[in-house]
N, C-alpha and C positions, 0 to 999 in steps of 0.2 A: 931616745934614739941617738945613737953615736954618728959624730961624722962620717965614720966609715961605712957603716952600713947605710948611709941616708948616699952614697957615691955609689955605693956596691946595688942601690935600688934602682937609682936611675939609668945606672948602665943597664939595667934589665930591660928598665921600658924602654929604653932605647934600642935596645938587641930585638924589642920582640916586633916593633914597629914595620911596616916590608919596605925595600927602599922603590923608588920610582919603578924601577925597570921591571922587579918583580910585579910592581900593583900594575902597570903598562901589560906584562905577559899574562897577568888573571884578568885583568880585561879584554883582552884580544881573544882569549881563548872561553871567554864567556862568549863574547859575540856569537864567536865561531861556532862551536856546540851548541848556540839557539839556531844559527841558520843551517847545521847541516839536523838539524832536530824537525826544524820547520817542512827542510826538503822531504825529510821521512815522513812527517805525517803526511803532506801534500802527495806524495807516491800513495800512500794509503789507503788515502780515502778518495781517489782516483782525479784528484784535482787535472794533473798532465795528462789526462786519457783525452783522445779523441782528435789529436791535433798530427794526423798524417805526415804534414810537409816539416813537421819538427822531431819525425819519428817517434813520434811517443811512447807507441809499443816498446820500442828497443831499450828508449829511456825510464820504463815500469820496472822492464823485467834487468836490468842493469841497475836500478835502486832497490828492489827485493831481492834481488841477491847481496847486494852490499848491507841492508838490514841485517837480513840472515846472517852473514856472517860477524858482524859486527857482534851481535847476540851470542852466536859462537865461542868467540873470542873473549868476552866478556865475563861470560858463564866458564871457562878455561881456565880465566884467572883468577877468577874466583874461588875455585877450586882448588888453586894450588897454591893458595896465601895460605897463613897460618889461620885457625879462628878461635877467638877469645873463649867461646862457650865449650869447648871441648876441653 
């Protein structure tokens, strides 16, 4: 292995390594996506139901709709990405 390519390697691992801020914003947005994941299941399987003076009803049917469309949206762009198998 030549000098050069043993420099032209390391710079590699080094390029491919994420710097702070990035692994800072896949953590932050990991969190995030578990807890607005958590809210959806807990909307689901009717955990918030039943609590009047927290409006809960408004708060069901204001997270099935944000499901919903989430799902929408999803399924949208899905569809208008390219796909490998075709």
């Amino acid at each position: 292995m030549s000098p050069r390519s043993a420099d032209h390697a390391a710079a590699e691992r080094q390029s491919v390594l994420p710097s702070p801020v990035r692994l800072a914003s896949r953590l932050l947005a990991s969190v995030g996506w578990t807890v607005l994941g958590l809210i959806a299941w807990f909307i689901s399987v009717g955990t918030l139901g039943g609590y009047p003076q927290v409006h809960s009803a408004l708060l069901t049917t204001l997270g099935m709709i944000a499901i919903a469309l989430t799902g929408g949206i999803t399924w949208i762009v899905d569809e208008r990405r390219p796909h490998d198998d075709e």
